[in-house]
DRENDO-1510 file (C-alpha; in Angstrom, 1 decimal, always signed):
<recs>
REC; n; res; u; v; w
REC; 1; UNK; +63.5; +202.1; -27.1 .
REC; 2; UNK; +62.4; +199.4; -29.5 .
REC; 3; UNK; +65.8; +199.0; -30.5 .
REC; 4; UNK; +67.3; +198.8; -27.3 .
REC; 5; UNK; +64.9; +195.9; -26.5 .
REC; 6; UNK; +65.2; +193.8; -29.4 .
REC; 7; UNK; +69.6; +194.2; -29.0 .
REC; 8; UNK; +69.2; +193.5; -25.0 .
REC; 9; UNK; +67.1; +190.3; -26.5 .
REC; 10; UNK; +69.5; +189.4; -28.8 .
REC; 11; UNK; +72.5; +189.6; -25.9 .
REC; 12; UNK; +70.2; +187.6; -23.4 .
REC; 13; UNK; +69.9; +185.2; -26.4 .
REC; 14; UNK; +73.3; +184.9; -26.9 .
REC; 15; UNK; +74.4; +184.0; -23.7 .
REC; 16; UNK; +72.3; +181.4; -22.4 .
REC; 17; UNK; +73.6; +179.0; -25.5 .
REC; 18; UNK; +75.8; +176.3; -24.7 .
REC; 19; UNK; +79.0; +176.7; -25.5 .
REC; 20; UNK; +79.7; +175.2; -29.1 .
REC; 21; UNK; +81.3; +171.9; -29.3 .
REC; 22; UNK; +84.6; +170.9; -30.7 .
REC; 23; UNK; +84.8; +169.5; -34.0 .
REC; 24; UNK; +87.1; +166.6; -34.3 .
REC; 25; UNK; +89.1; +166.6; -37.8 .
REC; 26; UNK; +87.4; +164.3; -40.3 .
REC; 27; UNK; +84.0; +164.2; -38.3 .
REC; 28; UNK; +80.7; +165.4; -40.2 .
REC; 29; UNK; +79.1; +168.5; -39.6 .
REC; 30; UNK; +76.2; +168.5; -36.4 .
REC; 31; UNK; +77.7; +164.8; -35.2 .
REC; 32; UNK; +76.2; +164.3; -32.3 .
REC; 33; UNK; +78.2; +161.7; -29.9 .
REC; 34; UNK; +75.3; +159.6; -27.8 .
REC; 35; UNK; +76.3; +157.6; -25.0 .
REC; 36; UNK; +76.0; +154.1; -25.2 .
REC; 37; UNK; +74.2; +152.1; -21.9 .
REC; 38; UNK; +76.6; +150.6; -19.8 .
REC; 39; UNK; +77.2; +146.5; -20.3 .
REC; 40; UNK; +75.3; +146.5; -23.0 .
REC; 41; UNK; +77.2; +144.8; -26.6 .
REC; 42; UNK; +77.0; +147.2; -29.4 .
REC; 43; UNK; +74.7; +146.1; -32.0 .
REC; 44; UNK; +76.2; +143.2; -34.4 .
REC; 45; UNK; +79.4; +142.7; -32.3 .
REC; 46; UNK; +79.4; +139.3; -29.9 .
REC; 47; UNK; +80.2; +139.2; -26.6 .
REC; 48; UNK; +83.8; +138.7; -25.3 .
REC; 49; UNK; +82.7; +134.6; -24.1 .
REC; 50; UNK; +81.9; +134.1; -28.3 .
REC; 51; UNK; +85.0; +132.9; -30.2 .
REC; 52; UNK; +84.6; +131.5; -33.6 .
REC; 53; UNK; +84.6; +127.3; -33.9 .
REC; 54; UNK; +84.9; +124.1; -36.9 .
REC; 55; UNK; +81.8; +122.8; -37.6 .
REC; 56; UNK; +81.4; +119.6; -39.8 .
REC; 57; UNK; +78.8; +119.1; -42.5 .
REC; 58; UNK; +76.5; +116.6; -41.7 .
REC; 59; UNK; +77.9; +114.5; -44.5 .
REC; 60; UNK; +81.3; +115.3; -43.1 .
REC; 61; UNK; +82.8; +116.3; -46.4 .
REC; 62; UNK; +82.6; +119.9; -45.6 .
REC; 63; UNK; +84.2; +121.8; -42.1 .
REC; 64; UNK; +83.4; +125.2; -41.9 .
REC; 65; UNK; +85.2; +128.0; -39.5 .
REC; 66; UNK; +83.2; +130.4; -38.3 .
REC; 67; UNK; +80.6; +131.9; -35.5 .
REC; 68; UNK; +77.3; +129.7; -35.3 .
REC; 69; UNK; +74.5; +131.0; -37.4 .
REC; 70; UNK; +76.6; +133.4; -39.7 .
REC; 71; UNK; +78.4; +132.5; -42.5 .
REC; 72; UNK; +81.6; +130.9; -42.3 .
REC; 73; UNK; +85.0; +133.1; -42.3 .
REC; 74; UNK; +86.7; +129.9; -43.8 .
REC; 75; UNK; +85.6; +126.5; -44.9 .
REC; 76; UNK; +87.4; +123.1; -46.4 .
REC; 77; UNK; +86.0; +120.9; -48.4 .
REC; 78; UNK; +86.5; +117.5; -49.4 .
REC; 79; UNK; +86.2; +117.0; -53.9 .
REC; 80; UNK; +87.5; +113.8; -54.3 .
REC; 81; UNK; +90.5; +113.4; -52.6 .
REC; 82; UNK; +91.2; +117.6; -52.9 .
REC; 83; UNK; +91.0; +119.9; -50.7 .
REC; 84; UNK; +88.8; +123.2; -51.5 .
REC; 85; UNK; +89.5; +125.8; -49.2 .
REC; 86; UNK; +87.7; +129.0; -49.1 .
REC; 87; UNK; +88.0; +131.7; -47.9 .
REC; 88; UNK; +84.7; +133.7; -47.5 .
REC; 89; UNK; +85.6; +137.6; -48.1 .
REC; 90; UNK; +85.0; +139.5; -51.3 .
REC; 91; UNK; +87.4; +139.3; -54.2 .
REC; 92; UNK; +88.1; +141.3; -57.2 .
REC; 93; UNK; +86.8; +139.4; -60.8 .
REC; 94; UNK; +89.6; +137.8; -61.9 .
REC; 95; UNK; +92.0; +138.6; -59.0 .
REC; 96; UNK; +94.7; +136.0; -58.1 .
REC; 97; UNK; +96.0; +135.6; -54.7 .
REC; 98; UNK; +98.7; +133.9; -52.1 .
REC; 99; UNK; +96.5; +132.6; -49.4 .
REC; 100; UNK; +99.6; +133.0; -46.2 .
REC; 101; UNK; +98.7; +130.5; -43.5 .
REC; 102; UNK; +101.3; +130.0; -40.6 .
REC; 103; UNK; +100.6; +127.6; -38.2 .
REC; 104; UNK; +102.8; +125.2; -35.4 .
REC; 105; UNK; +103.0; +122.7; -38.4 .
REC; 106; UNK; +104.5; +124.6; -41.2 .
REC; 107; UNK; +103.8; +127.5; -43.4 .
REC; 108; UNK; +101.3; +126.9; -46.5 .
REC; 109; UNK; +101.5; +129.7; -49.3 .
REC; 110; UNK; +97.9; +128.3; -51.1 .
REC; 111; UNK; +97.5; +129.8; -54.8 .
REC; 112; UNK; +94.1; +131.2; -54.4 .
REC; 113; UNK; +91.5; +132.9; -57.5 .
REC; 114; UNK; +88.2; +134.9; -57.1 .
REC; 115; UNK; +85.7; +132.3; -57.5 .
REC; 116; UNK; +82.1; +132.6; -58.0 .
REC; 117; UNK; +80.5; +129.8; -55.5 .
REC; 118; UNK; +76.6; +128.8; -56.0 .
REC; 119; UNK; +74.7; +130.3; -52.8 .
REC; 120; UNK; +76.9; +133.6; -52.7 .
REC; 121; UNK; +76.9; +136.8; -54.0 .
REC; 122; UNK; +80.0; +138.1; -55.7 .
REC; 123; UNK; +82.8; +136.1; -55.7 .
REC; 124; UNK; +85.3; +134.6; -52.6 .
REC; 125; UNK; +88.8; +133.8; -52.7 .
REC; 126; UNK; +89.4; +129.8; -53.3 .
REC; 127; UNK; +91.9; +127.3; -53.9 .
REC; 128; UNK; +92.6; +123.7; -53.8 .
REC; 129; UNK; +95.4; +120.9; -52.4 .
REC; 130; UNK; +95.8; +117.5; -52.4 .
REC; 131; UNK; +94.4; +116.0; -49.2 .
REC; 132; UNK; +97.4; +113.7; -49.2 .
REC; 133; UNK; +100.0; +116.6; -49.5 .
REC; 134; UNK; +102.0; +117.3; -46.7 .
REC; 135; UNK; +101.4; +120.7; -46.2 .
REC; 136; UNK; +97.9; +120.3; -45.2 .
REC; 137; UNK; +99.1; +120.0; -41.6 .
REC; 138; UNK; +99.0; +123.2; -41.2 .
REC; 139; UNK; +95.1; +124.0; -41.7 .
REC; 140; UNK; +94.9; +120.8; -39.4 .
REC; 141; UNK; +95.9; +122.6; -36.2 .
REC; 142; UNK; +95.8; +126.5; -35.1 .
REC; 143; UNK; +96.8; +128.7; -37.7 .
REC; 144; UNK; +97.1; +132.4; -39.1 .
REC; 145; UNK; +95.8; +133.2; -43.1 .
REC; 146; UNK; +96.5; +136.7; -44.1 .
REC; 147; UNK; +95.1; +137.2; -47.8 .
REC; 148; UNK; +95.7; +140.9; -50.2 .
REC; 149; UNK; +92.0; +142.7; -49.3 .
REC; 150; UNK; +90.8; +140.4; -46.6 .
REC; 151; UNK; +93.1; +140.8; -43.6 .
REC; 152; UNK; +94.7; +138.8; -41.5 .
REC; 153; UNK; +92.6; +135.7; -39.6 .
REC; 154; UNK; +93.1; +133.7; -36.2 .
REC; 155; UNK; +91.5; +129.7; -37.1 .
REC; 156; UNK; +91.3; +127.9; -34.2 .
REC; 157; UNK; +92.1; +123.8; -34.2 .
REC; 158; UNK; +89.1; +121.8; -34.2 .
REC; 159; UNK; +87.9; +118.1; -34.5 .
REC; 160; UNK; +85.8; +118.9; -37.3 .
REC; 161; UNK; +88.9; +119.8; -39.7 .
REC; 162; UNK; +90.8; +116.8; -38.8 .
REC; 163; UNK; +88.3; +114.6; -39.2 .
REC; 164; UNK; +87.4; +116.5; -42.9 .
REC; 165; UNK; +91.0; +116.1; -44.1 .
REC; 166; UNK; +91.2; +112.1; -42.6 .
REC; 167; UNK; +87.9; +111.4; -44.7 .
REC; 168; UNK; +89.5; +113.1; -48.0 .
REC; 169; UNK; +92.7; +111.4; -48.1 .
REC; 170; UNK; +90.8; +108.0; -47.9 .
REC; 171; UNK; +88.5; +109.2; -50.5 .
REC; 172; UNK; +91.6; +110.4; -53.2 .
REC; 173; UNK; +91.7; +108.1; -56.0 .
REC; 174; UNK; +94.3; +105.1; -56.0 .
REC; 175; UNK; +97.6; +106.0; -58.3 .
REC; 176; UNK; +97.1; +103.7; -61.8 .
REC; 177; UNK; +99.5; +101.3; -61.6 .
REC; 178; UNK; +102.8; +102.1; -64.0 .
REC; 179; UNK; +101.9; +100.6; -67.4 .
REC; 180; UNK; +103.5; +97.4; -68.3 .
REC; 181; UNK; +105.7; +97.9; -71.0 .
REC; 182; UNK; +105.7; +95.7; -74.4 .
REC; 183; UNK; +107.0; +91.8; -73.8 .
REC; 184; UNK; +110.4; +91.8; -75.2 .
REC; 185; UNK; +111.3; +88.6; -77.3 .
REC; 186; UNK; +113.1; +85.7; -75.6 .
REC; 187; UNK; +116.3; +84.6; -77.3 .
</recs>
């Protein structure tokens, strides 16, 4: 009798379980899926009105791409009539890079290393151009940068770049004059 209890137990057990849920390929073992409230953003993701924006520097030297309060995705700086632009994602020590940036004025391929910048851990990917060349049109206006290891980026046009670039091509140093070459003699 005792036995026929405890295996009549057992059954009853057995079936009032909830069927067992699928297991997706990949996912770990016990996952359990929650439902997230309705309306509510997900924790450190913005809502779909936040779009990332240039900001100047006080000084106006420096214009810096990015959501307010973070740190920037991309900033351009202004080092004596050259350009430093960075891009803030992690680089490998001593990696070397094509920074791509296609924009409506042009396509920029900007030689970029992994540079270790004061304020930030690790090191980001940067590289420099004359503020006076050309090509610097194109981070000027709307443009796409796609760099090995960080992805591809959407930079919006802004004021605050413009005005950066203006103010570092009337700060780059005047061309020397050519030298004047030894007086020849009069005959």
């Amino acid at each position: 009798m005792r036995i026929l209890a405890t295996t009549l137990t057992l059954t009853l057990a057995a079936c009032s379980q909830s069927p067992a849920a699928t297991v997706r390929d990949g996912a770990p073992d016990n996952a359990v899926r929650m439902v997230m409230p309705e309306g509510e953003a997900l924790p450190g993701t913005r809502d779909a009105t936040s779009a990332p924006a240039w900001a100047a520097a006080p000084d106006a030297q420096v214009a810096r791409f990015g959501h307010p309060g973070d740190a920037p995705l991309v900033s351009v700086a202004c080092r004596e009539g050259v350009l430093v632009v960075t891009r803030h994602a992690a680089a490998p020590v001593g990696a070397q890079a094509l920074f791509a940036l296609v924009g409506s004025e042009g396509i920029l391929r900007l030689p970029v290393d992994a540079t270790s910048v004061p304020g930030q851990s690790g090191y980001l990917w940067q590289g420099t151009l004359a503020a006076d060349d050309a090509r610097a049109a194109v981070i000027r206006g709307a443009f796409t940068g796609t760099l090995p290891g960080a992805g591809m980026i959407k930079v919006s046009a802004g004021s605050a770049i413009g005005n950066v670039i203006a103010r570092c091509r009337s700060s780059a140093p005047v061309a020397a004059p050519a030298p004047v070459g030894p007086a020849q003699a009069v005959e």
